[in-house]
DOZAFI-651073 format. One record per residue (C-alpha): z, y, x. Coordinates in steps of 0.2 Angstrom, whole numbers, padded with zeros to 4 digits, always signed. Example, Ala and Ser with C-alpha at 12.3 -4.5 7.8 and 13.67 -1.06 7.14 Angstrom:
# DOZAFI-651073
+0039-0022+0062/+0036-0005+0068/
This chain:
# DOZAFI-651073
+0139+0392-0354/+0142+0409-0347/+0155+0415-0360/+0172+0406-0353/+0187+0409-0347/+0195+0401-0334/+0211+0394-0337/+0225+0402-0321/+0235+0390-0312/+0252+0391-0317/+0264+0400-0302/+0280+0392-0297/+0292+0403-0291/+0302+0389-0279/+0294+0390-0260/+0277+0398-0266/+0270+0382-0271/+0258+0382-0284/+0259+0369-0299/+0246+0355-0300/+0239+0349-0313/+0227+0334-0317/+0212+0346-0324/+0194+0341-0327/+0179+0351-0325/+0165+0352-0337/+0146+0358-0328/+0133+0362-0336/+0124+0355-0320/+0133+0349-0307/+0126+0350-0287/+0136+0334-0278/+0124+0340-0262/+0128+0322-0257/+0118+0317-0270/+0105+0323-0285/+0111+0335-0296/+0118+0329-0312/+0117+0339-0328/+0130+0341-0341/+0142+0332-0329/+0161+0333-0325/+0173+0330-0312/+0190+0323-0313/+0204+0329-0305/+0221+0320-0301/+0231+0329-0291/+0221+0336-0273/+0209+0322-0277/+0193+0320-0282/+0195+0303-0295/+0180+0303-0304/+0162+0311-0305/+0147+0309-0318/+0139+0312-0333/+0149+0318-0351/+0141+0304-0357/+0149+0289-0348/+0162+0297-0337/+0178+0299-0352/+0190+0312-0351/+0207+0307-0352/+0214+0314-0368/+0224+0328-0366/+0220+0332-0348/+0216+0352-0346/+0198+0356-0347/+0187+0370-0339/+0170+0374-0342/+0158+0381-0330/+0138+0383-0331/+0136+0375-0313/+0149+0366-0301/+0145+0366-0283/+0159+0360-0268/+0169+0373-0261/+0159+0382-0251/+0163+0380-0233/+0162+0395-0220/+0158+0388-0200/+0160+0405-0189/+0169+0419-0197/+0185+0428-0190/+0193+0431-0208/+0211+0431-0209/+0211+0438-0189/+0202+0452-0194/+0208+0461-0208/+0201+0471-0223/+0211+0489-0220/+0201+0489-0202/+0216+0497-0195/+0225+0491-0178/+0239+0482-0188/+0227+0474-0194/+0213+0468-0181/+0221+0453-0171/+0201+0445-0167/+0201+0450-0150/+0211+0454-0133/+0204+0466-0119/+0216+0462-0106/+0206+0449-0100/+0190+0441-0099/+0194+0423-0101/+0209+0417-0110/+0206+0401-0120/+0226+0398-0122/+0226+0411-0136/+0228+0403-0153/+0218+0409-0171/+0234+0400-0179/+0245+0411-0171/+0236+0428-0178/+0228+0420-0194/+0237+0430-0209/+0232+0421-0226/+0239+0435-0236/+0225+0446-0231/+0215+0451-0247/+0200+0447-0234/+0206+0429-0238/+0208+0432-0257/+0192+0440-0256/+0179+0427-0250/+0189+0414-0259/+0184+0424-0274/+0165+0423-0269/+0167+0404-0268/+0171+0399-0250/+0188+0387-0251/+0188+0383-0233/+0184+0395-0217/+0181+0389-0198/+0188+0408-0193/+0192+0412-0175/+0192+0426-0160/+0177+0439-0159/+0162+0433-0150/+0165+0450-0139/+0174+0442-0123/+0168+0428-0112/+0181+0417-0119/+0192+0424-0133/+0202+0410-0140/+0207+0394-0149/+0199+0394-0170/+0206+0386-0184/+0202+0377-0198/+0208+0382-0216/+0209+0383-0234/+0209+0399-0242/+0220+0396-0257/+0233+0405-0264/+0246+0394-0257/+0256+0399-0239/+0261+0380-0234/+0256+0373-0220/+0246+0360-0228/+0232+0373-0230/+0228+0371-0212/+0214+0357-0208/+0212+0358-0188/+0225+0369-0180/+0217+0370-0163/+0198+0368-0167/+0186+0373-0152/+0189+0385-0137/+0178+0401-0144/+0167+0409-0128/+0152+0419-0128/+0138+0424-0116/+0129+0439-0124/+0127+0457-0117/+0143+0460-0131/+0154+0452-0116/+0149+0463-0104/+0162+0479-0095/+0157+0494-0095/+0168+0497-0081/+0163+0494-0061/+0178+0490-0059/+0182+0477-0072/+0171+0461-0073/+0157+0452-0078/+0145+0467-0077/+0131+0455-0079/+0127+0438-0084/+0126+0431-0071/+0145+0436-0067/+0150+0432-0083/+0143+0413-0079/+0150+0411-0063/+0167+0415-0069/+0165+0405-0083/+0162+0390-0069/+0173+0395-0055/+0187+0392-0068/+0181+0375-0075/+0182+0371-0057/+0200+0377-0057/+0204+0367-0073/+0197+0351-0065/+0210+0354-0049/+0223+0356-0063/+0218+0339-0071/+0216+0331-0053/+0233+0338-0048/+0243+0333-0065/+0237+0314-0063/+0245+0312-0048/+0260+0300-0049/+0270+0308-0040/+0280+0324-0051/+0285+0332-0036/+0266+0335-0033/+0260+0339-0050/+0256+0358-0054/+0268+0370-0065/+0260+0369-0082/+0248+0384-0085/+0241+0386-0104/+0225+0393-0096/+0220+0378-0088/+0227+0365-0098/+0217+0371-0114/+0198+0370-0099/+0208+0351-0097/+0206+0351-0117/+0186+0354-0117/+0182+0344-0100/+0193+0328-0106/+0182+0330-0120/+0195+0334-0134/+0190+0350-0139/+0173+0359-0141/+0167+0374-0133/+0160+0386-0147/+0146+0394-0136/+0141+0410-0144/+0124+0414-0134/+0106+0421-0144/+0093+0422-0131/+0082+0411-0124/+0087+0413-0106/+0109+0414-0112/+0103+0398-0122/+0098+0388-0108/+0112+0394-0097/+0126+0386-0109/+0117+0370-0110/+0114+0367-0092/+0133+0373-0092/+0137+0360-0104/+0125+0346-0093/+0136+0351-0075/+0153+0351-0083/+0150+0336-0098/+0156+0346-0110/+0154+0345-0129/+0147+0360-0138/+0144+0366-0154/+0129+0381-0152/+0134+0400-0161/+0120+0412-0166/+0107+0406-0158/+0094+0419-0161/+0077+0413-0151/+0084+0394-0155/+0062+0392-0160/+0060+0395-0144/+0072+0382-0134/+0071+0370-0151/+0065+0355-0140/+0081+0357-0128/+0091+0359-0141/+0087+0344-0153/+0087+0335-0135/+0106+0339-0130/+0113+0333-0148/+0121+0350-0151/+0123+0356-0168/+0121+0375-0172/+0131+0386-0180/+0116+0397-0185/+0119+0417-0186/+0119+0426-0203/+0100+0422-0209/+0103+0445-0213/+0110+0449-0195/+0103+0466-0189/+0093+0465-0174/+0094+0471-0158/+0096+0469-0139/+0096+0451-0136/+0097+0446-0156/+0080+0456-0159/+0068+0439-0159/+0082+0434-0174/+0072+0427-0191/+0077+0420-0208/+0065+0407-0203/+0076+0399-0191/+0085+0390-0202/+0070+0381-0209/+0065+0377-0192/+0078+0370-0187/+0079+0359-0203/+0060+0353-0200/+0067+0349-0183/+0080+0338-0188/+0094+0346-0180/+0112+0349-0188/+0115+0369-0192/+0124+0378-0202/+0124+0395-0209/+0138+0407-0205/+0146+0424-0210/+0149+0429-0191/+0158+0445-0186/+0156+0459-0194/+0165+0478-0182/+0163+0486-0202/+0170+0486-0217/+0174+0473-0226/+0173+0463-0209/+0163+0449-0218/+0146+0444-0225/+0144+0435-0241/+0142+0417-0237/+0132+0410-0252/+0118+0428-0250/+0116+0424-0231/+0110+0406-0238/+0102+0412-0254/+0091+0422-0240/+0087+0408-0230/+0082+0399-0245/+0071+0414-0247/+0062+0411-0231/+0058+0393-0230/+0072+0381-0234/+0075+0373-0251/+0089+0378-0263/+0094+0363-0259/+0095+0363-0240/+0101+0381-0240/+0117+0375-0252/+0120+0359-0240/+0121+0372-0225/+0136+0381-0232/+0145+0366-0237/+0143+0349-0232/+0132+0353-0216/+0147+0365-0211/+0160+0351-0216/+0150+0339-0204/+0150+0351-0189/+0169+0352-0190/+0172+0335-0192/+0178+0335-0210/+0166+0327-0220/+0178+0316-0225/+0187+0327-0236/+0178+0344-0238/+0159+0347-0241/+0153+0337-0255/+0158+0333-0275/+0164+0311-0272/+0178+0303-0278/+0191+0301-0264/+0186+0318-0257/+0199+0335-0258/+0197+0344-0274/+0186+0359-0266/+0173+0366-0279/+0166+0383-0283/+0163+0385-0301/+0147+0399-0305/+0141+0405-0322/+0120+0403-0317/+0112+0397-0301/+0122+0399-0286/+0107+0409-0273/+0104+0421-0287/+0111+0437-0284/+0116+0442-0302/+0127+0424-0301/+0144+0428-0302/+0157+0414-0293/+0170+0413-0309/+0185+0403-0302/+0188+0391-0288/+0196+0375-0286/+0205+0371-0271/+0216+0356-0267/+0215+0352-0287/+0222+0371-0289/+0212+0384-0299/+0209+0400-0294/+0202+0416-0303/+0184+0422-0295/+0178+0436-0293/+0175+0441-0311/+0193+0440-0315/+0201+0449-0299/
């Protein structure tokens, strides 16, 4: 099954849009990850739907619909903490929008607004199989910014995007820290105490704009209405934090100001596990290949299968990355995890459907089921193998080429 081609979308040339076209897709085996894998399967594709899953044998393909052929089919692989499409694969200043220094805290800044999805970073991972990327900010500030939810095909429509305003992306690491007497936080501590001393100011803010009164309430401020979002409980708080003690602090952070979370890194999570399956969080787990050092240097690729045996919802992630190409390889971070303790089948759930359920779209992305978007990776062996090759995409029912045919 290896020797195939993958047939090319066809391009139109009228408002960038890409031509759909009802295809069906033949694996070899087929991993639904909500579900036992099924060999010598396909999936039928009409329009950006998913309308039919099964084996050759009793699931027909319409006659002349377009066929492709693939050893194995797995969903589109689905990043959870990456800053693709922020930061870009030239590493020059025109090119590196994932993080501010003019101040420490400033939640009103938006991924959308710097997000460029004609990066070749974005061509790139889409090439290795990732069809939809959680990308925001740098975890290098105390708070950075607003992420986003998108697809990474081909197409510039708006329809790409899933979840404009996603969470509010902070960070309590040494990473946050100035190096300047002069320009705060210097220490954790500080960095907390800010942190709190403007929830504080955003509960004023709400206090003030209920008020019935218009005359009384306050001049809108983006800073504060977007510390509304996460204490009104409408938006989460990405936490980046990796030690023990920086874990602890975010969730007694989260307990004062009843605020809903999703935990990022999480380096010594085996030694807060019973906190953490306690608070409900889910964790956005660091790459399962992150270097380690400073406060990252108790990080395992063992985590991740602790976590699983501890029933809490994780994910794995690409991160950040200050070199080129600004970006890990998604499916080797898992592939490593699988390595050290977790199923094949686990570490393939926690780079699609696990992610898709973290971000609240498990609706549409994350799994091969009829009704669901037509997200899928297409791979010429087994997916955690390093020799694989990801040798086209599907995205919203559209093919794409993979990295064998860039």
């Amino acid at each position: 099954m290896k020797n195939f081609t993958l047939s090319a979308a066809v391009i139109l040339a009228v408002l960038g849009e890409v031509a759909r076209a009802d295809l069906a897709i033949r694996a070899g085996l087929l991993h639904p990850v909500s579900g036992p894998s099924i060999t010598n399967a396909v999936v039928i594709v009409r329009g950006d739907k998913i309308a039919a899953v099964g084996p050759v044998a009793s699931t027909p393909i319409p006659a002349g619909m377009r066929v492709v052929d693939a050893a194995v089919v797995t969903p589109g692989l689905v990043d959870p903490r990456t800053t693709v499409g922020l930061s870009g694969v030239l590493n020059q200043p025109q090119d590196q929008d994932q993080l501010d220094k003019s101040s420490p805290i400033q939640p009103e800044l938006r991924a959308i607004d710097a997000y460029n999805s004609r990066d070749p970073l974005v061509e790139y991972v889409r090439t290795l199989g990732v069809t939809t990327v959680h990308t925001a900010h740098a975890p290098e500030a105390l708070i950075s910014g607003q992420s986003m939810v998108v697809k990474t095909g081909s197409t510039n429509g708006a329809s790409a995007v899933l979840i404009p305003e996603a969470m509010i992306s902070a960070t309590l690491s040494p990473d946050i820290l100035s190096k300047s007497k002069d320009k705060p936080p210097g220490t954790i501590g500080k960095a907390l105490a800010m942190l709190r001393a403007d929830l504080i100011k955003a509960q004023e803010y709400l206090r003030k704009q209920e008020k019935t009164d218009p005359e009384k309430r306050p001049e809108r401020d983006l800073k504060l209405e977007s510390l509304v979002r996460a204490l009104k409980g409408e938006q989460r708080l990405l936490i980046t934090a990796h030690s023990q003690r920086d874990l602890r602090s975010v969730l007694r952070l989260a307990q004062e100001f009843h605020l809903k979370i999703v935990i990022d890194g999480a380096s010594e999570a085996q030694l807060v596990i019973d906190e953490i399956k306690a608070s409900g969080f889910p964790v956005i787990l660091h790459p399962t290949m992150m270097r380690s050092a400073g406060t990252e240097e108790n990080a395992s690729m063992a985590t991740a299968s602790v976590l699983a045996k501890s029933g809490i919802l994780f994910a794995i992630q690409t991160g950040f990355e200050g070199y080129v190409p600004k970006t890990r390889i998604l499916v080797f971070e898992a592939a490593e995890a699988a390595a050290n303790g977790l199923t094949p089948a686990q570490a393939l759930e926690a780079i699609t459907l696990s992610s898709a359920r973290i971000l609240g779209l498990e609706a549409r992305i994350g799994s091969v089921e009829i009704g669901k978007d037509a997200d899928l990776a297409l791979w010429d062996g087994d997916p955690l193998e390093y020799t694989t090759h990801c040798v086209g995409t599907v995205i919203s029912g559209i093919d794409q080429p993979g990295e064998t045919q860039r």
